[in-house]
TORTOR-943459 format. One record per residue: residue in three letters; x, y, z of N, C-alpha, C in turn. Coordinates in pm, whole numbers, padded with zeros to 5 digits, always signed. Atoms other than C-alpha are relative to their C-alpha. Example, Ala and Ser with C-alpha at 12.3 -4.5 7.8 and 13.67 -1.06 7.14 Angstrom:
TORTOR-943459
ALA+00089-00119+00000+01230-00450+00780+00090+00120+00000/SER-00082-00119-00006+01367-00106+00714-00077+00109+00073/
END
This chain:
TORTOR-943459
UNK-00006+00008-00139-01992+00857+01007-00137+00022+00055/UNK+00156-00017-00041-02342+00843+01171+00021+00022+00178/UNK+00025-00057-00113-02474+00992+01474-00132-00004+00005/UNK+00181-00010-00012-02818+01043+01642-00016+00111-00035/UNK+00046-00160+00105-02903+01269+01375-00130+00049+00067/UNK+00105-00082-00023-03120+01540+01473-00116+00056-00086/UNK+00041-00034+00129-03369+01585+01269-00172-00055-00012/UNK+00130+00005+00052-03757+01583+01189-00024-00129-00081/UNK+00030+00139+00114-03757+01322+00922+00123+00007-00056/UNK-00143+00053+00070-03514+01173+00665+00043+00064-00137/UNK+00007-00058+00135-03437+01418+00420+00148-00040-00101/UNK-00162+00019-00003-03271+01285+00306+00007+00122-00091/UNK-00189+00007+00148-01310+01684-01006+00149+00118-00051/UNK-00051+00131+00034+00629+02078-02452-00098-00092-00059/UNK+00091+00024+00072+00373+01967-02677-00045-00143+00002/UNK-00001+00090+00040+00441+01601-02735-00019-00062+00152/UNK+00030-00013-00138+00469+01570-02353-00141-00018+00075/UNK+00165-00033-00035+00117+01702-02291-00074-00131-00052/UNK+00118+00069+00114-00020+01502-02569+00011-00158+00091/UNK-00012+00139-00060+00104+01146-02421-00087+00012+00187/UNK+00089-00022-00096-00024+01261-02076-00173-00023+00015/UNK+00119+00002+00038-00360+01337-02193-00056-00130-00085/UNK+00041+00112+00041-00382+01002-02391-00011-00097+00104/UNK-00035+00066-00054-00243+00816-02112-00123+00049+00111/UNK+00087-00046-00117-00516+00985-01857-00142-00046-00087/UNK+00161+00029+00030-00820+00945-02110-00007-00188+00007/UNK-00035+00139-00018-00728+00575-02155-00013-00069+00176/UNK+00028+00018-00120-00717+00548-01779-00122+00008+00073/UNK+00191-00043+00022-01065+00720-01736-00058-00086-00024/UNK+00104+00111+00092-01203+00431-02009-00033-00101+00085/UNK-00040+00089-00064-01039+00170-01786-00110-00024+00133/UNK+00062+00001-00097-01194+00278-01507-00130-00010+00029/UNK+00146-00025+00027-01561+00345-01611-00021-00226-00028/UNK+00050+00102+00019-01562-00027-01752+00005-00092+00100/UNK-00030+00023-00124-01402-00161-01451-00119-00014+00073/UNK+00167+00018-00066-01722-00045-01249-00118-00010-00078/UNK+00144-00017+00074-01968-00106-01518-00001-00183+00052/UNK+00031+00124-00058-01860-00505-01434+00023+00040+00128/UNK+00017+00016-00127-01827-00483-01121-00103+00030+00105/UNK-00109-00008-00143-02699+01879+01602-00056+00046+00129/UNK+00128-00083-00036-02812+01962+01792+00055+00132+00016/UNK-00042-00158-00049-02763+02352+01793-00100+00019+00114/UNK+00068+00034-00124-02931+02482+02072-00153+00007-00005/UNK+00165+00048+00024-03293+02458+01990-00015-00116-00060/UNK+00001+00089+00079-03240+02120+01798-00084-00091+00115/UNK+00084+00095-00092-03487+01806+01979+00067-00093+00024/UNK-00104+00049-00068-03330+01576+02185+00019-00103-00135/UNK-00124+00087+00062-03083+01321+01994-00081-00175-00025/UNK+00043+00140+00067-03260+01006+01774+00142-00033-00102/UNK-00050+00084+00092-03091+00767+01618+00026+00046-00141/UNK+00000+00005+00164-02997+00820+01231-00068-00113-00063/UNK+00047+00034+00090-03225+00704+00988+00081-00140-00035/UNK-00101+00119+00104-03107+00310+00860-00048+00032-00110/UNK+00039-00020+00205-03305+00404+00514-00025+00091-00039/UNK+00035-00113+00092-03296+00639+00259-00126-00022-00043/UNK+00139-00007+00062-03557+00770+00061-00043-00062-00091/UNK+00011+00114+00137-03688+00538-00190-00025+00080-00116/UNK-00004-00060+00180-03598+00606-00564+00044-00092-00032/UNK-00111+00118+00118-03410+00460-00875+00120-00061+00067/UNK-00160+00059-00090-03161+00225-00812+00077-00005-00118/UNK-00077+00030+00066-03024+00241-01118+00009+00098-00124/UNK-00009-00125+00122-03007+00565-01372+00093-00060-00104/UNK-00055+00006+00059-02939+00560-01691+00166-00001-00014/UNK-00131-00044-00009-02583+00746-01627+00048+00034+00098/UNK-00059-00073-00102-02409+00905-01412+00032+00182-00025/UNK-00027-00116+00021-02439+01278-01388+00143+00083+00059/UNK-00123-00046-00047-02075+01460-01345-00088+00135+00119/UNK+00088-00044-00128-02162+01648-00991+00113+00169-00028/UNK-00047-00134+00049-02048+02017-01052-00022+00119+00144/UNK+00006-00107-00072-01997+02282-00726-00062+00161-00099/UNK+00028-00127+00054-02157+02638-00785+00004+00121+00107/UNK-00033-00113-00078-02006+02874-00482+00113+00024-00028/UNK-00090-00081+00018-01770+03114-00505+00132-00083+00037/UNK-00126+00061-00044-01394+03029-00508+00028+00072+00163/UNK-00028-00022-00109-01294+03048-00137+00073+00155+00024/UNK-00050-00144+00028-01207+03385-00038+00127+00034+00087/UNK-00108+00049-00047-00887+03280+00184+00113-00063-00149/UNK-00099+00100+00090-00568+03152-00073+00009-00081+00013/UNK-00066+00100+00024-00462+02830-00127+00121-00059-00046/UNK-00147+00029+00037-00117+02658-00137-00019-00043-00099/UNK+00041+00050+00158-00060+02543-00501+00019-00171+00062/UNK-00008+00123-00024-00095+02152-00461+00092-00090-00046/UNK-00174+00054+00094+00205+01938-00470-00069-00145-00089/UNK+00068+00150+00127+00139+01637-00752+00022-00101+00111/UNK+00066+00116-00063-00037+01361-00642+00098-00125+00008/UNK-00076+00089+00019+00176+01045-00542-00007-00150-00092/UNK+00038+00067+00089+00225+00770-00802-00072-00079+00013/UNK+00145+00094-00019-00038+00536-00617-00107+00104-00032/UNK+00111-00094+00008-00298+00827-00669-00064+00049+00130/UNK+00040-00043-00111-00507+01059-00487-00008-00091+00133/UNK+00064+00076-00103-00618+00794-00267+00135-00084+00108/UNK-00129+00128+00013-00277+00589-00208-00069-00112-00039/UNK+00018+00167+00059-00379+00213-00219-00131-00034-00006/UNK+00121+00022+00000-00751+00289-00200-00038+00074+00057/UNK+00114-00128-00073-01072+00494-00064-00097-00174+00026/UNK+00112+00102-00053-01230+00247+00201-00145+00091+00015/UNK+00072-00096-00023-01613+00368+00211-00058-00124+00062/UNK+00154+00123-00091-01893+00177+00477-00104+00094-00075/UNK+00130-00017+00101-02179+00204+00229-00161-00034+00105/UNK+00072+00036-00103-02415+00178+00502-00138-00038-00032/UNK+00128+00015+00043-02766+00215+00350+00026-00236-00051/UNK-00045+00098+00090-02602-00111+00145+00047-00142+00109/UNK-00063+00140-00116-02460-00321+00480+00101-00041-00030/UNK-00162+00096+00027-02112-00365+00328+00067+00118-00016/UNK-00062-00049+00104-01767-00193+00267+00074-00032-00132/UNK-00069+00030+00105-01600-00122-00044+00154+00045+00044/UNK-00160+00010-00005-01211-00077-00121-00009+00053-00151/UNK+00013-00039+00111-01261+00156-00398+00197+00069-00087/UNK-00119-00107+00087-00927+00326-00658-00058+00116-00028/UNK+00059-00133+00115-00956+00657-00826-00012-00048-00114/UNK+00106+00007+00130-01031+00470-01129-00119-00088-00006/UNK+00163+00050-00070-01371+00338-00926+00026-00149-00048/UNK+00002+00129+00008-01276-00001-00971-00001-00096+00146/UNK-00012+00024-00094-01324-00199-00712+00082-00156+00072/UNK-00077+00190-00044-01083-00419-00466-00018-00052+00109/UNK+00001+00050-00141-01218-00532-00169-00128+00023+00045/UNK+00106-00021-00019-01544-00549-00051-00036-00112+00156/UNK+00037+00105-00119-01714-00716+00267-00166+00082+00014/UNK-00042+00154-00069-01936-00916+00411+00000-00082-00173/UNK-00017+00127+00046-01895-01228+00249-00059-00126+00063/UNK+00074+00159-00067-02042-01586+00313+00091-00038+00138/UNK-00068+00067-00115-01983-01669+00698+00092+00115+00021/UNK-00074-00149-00022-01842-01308+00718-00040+00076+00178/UNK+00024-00015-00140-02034-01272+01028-00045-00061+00097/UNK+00026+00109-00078-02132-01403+01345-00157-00024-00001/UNK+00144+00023+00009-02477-01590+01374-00082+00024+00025/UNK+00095-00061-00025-02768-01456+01331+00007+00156+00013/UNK+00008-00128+00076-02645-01074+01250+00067+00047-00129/UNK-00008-00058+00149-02679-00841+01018+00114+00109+00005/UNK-00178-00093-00045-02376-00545+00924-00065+00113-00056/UNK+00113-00187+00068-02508-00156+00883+00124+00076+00066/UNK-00068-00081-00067-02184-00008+00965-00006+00165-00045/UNK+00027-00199+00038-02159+00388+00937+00142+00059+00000/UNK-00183+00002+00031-01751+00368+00976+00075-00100-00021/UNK-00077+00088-00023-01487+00201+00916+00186+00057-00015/UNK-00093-00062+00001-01133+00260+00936+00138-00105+00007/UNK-00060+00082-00004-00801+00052+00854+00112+00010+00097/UNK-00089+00019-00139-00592-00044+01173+00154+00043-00087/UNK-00130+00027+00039-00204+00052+01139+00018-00097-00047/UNK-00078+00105+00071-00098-00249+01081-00018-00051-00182/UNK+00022+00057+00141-00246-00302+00748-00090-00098-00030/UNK+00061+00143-00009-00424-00615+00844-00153+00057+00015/UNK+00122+00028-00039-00769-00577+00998-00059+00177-00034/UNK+00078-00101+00033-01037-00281+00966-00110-00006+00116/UNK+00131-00051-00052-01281-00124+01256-00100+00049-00051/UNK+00135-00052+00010-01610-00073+01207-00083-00001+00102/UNK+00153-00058-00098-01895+00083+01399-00102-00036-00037/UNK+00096+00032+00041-02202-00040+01363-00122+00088+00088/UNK+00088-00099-00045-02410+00195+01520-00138-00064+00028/UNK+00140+00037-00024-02762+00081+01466-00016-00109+00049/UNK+00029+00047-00032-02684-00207+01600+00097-00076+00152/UNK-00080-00020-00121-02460-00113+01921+00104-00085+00028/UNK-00128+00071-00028-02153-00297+01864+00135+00026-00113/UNK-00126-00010+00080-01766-00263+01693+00020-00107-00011/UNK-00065+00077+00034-01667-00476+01508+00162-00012-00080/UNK-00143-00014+00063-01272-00560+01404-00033-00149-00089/UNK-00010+00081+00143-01264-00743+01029+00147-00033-00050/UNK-00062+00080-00009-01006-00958+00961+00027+00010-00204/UNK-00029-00020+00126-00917-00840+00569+00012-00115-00050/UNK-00013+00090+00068-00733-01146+00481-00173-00087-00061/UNK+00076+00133-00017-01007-01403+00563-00204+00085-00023/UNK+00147-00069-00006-01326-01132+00569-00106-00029+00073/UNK+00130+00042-00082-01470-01235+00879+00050+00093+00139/UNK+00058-00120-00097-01573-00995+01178+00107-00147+00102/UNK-00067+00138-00095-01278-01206+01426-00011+00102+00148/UNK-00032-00060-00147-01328-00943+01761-00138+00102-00019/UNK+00134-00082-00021-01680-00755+01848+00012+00056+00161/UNK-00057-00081-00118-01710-00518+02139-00200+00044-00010/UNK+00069-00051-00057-02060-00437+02303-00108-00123-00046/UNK+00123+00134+00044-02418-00654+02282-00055+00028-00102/UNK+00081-00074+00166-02565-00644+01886-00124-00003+00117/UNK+00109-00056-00008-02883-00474+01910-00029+00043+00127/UNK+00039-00066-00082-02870-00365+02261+00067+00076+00103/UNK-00134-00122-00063-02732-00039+02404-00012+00000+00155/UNK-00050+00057-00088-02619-00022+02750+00071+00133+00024/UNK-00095-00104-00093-02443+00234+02979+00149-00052+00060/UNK-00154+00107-00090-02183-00072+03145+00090+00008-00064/UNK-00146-00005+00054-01823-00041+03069-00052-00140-00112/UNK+00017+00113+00126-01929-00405+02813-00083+00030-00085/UNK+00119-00025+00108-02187-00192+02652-00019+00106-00078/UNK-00017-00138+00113-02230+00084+02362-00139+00069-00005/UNK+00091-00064+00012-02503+00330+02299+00021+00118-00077/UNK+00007-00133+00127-02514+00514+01987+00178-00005-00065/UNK-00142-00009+00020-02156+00424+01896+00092+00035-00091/UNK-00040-00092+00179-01946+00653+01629+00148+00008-00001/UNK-00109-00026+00021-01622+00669+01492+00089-00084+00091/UNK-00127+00088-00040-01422+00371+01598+00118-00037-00014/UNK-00134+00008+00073-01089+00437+01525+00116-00116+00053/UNK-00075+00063-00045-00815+00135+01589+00166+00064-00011/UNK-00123-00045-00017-00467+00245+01748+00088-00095-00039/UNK-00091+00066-00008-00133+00140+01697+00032-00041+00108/UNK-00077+00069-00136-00048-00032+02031-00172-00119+00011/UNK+00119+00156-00030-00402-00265+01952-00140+00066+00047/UNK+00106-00080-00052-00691-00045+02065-00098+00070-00034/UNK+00101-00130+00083-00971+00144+01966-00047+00085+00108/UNK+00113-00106-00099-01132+00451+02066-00139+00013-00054/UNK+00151-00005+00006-01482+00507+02054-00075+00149+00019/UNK+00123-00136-00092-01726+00826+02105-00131-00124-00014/UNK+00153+00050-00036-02018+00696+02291-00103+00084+00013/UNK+00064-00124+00083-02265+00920+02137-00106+00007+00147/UNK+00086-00020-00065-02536+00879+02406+00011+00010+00113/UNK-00058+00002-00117-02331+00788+02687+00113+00137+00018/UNK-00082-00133+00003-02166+01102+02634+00190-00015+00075/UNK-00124+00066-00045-01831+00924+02678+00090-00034-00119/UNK-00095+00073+00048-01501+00838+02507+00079-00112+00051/UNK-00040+00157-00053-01369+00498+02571+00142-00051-00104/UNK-00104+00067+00056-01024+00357+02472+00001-00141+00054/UNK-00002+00103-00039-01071-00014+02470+00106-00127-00080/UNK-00111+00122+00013-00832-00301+02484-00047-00140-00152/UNK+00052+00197+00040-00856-00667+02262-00037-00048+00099/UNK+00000+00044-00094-00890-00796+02586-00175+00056+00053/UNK+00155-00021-00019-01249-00590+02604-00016+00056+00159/UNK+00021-00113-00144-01152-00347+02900+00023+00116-00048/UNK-00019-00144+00008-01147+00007+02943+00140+00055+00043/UNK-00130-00021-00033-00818+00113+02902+00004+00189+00034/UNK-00044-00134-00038-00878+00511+02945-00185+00016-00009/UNK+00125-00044-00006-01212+00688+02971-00013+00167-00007/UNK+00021-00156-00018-01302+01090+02891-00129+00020-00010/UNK+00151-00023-00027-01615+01211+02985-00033-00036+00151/UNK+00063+00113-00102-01842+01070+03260-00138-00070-00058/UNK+00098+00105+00038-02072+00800+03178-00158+00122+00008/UNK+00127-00026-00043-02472+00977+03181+00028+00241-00025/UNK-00044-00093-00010-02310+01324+03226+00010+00102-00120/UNK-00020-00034+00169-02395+01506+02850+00033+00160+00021/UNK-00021-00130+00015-02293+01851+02887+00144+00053-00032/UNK-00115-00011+00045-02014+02048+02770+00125+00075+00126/UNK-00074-00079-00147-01757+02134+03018+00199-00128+00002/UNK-00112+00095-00004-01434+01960+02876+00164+00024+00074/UNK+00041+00169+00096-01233+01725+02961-00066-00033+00091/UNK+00076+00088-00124-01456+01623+03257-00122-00058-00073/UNK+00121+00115+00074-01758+01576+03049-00037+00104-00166/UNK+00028-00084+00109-01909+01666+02693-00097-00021-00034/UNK+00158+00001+00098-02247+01689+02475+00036-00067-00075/UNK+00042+00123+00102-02312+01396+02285+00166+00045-00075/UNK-00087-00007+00091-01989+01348+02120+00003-00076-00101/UNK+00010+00153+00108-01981+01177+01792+00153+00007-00104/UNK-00138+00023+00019-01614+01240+01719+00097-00011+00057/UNK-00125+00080-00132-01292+01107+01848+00094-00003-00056/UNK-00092+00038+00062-01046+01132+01575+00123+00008+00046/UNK-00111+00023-00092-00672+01020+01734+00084+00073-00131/UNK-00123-00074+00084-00391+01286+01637+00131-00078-00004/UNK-00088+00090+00009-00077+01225+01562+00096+00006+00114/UNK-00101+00005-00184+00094+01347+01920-00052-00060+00099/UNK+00081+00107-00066-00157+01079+02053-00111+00100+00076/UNK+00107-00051-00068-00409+01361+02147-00148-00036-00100/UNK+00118+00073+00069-00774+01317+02036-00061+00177-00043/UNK+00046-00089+00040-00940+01568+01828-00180-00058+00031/UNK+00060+00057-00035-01307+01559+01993-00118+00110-00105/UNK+00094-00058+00097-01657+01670+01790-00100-00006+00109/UNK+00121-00014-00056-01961+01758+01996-00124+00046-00071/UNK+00093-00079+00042-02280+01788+01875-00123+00070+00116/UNK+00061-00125-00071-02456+01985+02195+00139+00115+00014/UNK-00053-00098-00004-02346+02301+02130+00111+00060-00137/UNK-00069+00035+00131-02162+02236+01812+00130+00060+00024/UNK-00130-00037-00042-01816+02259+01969+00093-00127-00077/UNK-00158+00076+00016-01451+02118+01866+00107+00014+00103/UNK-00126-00059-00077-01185+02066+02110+00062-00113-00021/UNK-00087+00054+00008-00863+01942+02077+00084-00014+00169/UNK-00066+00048-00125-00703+01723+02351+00141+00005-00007/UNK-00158+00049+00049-00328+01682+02438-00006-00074-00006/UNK-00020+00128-00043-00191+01313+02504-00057+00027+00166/UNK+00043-00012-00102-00259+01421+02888-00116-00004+00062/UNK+00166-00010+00022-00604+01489+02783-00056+00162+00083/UNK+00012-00184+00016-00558+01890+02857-00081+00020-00077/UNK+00069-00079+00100-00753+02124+02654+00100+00069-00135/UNK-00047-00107+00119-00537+02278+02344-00110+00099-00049/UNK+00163-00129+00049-00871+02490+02223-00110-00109-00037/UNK+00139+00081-00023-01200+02435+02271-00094+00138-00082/UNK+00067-00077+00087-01391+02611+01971-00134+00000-00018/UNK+00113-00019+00074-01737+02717+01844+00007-00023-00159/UNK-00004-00018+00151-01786+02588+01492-00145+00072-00060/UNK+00142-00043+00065-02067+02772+01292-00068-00080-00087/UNK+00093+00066+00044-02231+02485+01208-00155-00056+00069/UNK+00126+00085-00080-02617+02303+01273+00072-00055+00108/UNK+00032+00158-00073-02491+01952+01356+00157-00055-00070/UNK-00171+00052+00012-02087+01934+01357-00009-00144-00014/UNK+00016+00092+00001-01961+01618+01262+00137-00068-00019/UNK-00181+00094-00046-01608+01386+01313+00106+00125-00091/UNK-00067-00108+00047-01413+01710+01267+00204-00046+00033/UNK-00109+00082-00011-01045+01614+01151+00092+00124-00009/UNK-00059-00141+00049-00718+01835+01095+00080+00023-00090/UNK-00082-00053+00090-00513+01967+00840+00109-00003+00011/UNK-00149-00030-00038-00144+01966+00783+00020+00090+00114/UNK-00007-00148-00024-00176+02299+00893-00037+00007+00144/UNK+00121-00013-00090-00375+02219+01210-00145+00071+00026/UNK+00135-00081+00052-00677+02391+01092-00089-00105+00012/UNK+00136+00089+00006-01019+02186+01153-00054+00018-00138/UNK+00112+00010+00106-01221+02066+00897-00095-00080+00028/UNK+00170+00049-00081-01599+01988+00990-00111+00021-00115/UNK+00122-00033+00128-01883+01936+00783-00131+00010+00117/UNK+00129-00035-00009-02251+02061+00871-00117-00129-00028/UNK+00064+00036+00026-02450+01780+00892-00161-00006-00028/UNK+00121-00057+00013-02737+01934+00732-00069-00009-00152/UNK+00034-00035+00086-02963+02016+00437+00018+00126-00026/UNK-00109+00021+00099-02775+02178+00235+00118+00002+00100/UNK-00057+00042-00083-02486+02028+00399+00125+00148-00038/UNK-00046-00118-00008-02156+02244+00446+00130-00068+00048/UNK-00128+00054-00062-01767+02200+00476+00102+00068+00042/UNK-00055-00129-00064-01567+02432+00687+00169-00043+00010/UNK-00157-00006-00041-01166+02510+00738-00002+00056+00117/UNK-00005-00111-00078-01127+02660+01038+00167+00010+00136/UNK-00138+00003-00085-00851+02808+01227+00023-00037+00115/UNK+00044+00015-00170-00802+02724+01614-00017+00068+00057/UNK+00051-00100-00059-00879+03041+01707-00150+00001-00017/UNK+00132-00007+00056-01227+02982+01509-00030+00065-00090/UNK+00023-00024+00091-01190+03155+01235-00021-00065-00135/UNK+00025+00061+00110-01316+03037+00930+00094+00043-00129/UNK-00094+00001+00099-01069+02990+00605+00005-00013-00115/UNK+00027+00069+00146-01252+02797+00363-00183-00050+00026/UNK+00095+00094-00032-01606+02718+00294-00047-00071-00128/UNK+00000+00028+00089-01739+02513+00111-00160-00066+00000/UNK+00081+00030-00040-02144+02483+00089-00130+00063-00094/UNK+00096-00036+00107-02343+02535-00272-00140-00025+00038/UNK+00130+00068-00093-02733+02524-00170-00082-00043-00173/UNK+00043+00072+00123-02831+02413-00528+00067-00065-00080/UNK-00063+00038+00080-02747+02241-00810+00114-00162-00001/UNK-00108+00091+00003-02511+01948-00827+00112-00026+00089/UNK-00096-00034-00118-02266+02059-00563-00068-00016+00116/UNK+00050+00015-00133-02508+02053-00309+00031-00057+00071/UNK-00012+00119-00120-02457+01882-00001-00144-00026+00045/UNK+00095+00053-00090-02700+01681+00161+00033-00124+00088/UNK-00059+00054-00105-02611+01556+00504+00141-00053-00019/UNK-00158+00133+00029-02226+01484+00430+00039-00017+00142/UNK-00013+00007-00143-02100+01363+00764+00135-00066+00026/UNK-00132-00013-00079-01731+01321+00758+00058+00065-00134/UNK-00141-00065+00098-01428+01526+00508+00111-00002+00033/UNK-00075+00023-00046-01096+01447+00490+00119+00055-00082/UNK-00122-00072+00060-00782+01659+00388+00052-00111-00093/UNK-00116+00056+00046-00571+01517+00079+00117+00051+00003/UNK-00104-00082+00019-00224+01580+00034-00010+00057-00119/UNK+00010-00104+00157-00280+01708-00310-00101+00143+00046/UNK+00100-00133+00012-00512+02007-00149-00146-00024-00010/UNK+00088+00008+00024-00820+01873-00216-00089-00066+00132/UNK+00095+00012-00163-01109+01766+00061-00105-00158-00089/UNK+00154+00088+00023-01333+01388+00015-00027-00013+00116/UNK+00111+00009-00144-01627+01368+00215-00110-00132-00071/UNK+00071+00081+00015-01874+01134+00215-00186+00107-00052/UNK+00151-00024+00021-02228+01289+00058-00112-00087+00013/UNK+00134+00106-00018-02507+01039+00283-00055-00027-00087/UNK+00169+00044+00071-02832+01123+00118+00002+00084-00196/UNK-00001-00026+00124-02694+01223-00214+00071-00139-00093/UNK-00023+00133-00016-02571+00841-00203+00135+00008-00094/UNK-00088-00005+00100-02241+00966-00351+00177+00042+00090/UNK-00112-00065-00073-01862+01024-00214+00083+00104-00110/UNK-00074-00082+00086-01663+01310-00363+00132+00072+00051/UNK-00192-00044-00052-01333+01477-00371-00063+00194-00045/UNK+00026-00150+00038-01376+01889-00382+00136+00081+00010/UNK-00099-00092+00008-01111+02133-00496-00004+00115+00098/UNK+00038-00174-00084-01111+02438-00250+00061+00074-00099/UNK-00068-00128+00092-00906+02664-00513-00124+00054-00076/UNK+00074-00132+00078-01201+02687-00727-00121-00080+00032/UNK+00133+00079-00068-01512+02489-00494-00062-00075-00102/UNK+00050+00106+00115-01545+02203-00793-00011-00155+00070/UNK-00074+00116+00023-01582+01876-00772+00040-00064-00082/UNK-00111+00036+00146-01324+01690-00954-00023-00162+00000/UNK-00019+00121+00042-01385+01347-00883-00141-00036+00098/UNK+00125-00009-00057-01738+01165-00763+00044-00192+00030/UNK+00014+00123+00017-01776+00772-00691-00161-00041+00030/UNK+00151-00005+00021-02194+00687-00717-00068+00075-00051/UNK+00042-00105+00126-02446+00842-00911-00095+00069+00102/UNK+00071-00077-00057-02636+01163-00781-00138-00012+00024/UNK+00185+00022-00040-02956+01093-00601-00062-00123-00060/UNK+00037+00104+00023-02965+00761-00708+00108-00145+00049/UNK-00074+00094-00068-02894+00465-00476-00017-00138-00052/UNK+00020+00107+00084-02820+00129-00601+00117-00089+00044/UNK-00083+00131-00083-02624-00205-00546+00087-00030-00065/UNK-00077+00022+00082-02442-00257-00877+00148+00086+00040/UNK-00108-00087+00026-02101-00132-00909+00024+00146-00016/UNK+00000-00142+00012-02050+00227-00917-00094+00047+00069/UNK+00106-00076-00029-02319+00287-00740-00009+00008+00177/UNK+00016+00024-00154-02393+00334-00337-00152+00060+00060/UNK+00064-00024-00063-02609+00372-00071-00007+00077+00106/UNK-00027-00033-00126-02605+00613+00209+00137-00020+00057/UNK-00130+00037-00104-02243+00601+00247+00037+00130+00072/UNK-00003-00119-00156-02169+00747+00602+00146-00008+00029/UNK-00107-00012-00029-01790+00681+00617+00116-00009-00113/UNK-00098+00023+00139-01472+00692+00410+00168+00032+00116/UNK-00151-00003-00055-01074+00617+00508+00067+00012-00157/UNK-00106+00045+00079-00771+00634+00311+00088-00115+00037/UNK-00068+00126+00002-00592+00307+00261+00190+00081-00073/UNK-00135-00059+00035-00217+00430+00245+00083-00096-00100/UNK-00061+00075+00152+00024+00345-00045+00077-00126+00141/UNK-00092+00140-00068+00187+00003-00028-00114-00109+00084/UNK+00110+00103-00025-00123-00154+00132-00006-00142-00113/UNK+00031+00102+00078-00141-00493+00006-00138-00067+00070/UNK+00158+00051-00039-00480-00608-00016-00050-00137-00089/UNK+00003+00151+00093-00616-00961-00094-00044+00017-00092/UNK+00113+00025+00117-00785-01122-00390-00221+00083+00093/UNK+00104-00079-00032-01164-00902-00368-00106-00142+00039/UNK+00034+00098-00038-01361-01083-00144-00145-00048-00089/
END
């Protein structure tokens, strides 16, 4: 998920029983490896630039892949034991990621194989390019929003056919007018046809039609301060609950508040992070927000503001660097996107591991298995049918 990162420069896992299990899982593992081998401001922060389009230049292609290993303490809050994963897997029918450094998404499995990818030839309209930083698959199953941030417009993608069929603001130039975007993050598409938007600069949320009107508006246009719901500090989250209220992310002041449908206040929190970032919620209603920082950082927190779970190794393999969205599984476990470690991962909270990685650590690259700066990640729910890979 990208935002006008704040920031100086770019810094950037019955005997006989068992046994068939464990065959049947390493075999799966094999499958999968060969699979992809073919294939904030707090309050002293400086005012609000753009995010970085490029990482730091290195290898694009390491020998291996190093298994990415947490090294902080097991959470000092309990954990429910995790109910088994459903027979599509962690993911259900996939882990969409916008690979952003890279200009395309994928349509990854848990056994990193990949089914779906965009752009494609004549994928977009003439004469641009695609750097999205989200993306997210509409109810229906069919199409996929993306944000394109750096280059001030949403675009809705058209799965079957893999072409960008509905755009929303002018590419490359931002704009204050109800037809125009500025800094634009987290474009989520509703069920009734709609997306919402945080307009990161315009310090505005926008629910807009197909039709390319403003069907609701929170904030005031110009108006960046925090004082919700009339207006807020740079918001760069917007995630839509499920009682149709909006869970909102600010980064002046590094606040969370949760809207009703009415667009009331339910709580309006302090998170103890830098540079909060598309903070989502839990079965439980508990926030979870990552720190978009060096060494990045992934918080539980209660709605009172208490903290539950953290999760935020400053060395080693676990590290974070800049992750900028995390997203509850039902199995218990948390994937986030790790930007500038060019890698997405899944982290246990029971004992702060990671258990499962997709790209290789600190090395960005184009081949298969590998990514760039990815800034967003959805779950594709079971039963998704998805075409031949474009």
């Amino acid at each position: 998920m990208t935002h006008p990162r704040r920031q100086a420069s770019y810094e950037p896992t019955r005997p006989a029983a068992i046994a068939i299990v464990i065959i049947t899982l390493l075999i799966s593992a094999s499958a999968g490896v060969l699979v992809a081998l073919d294939s904030q401001r707090s309050a002293n922060l400086p005012i609000a630039t753009p995010k970085p389009t490029q990482p730091p230049a290195g290898p694009t292609s390491p020998p291996s892949q190093d298994p990415a290993a947490g090294n902080s303490p097991a959470p000092s809050q309990p954990t429910p034991s995790s109910p088994p994963l459903a027979a599509s897997g962690r993911f259900g029918a996939g882990l969409l990621i916008a690979d952003r450094g890279n200009g395309r998404l994928l349509i990854v499995n848990e056994a990193k194989a990949i089914l779906w990818s965009f752009p494609g030839p004549h994928s977009l309209p003439n004469g641009q390019r695609f750097s999205a930083d989200d993306a997210f698959l509409a109810p229906d199953g069919k199409t996929i929003v993306a944000n394109d941030e750096a280059h001030q417009v949403i675009d809705r993608i058209d799965i079957a056919t893999g072409k960008v069929i509905w755009q929303y603001g002018r590419y490359n130039a931002p704009g204050a007018a109800l037809n125009r975007l500025h800094t634009p993050d987290d474009a989520y598409p509703l069920a009734n046809g709609n997306i919402v938007v945080a307009d990161i600069r315009n310090c505005r949320i926008l629910e807009l039609t197909p039709q390319k009107s403003v069907a609701r508006l929170w904030g005031r246009t110009g108006h960046c301060r925090h004082h919700p719901p009339t207006s807020f500090g740079d918001p760069n989250g917007d995630t839509p609950l499920s009682d149709g209220g909006l869970l909102i992310t600010e980064i002046d002041g590094s606040r969370v508040v949760r809207l009703a449908p009415t667009g009331t206040v339910v709580f309006d929190i302090h998170v103890p992070v830098r540079y909060p970032s598309d903070a989502q919620l839990d079965a439980q209603g508990n926030v979870v927000v990552v720190d978009y920082s060096r060494p990045g950082v992934v918080l539980r927190i209660r709605p009172d503001g208490r903290v539950i779970w953290r999760y935020g190794p400053t060395t080693g393999r676990g590290r974070l660097d800049h992750p900028s969205l995390a997203v509850p599984l039902a199995d218990g476990t948390v994937v986030l996107n790790d930007d500038f470690r060019h890698r997405v991962i899944v982290v246990d909270p029971r004992t702060n591991k990671v258990v499962w990685q997709y790209g290789h650590t600190d090395q960005r690259g184009t081949a298969a298995g590998f990514l760039n700066t990815p800034d967003g990640i959805c779950l594709i729910p079971p039963g998704t049918v998805l075409p031949a890979r474009s």
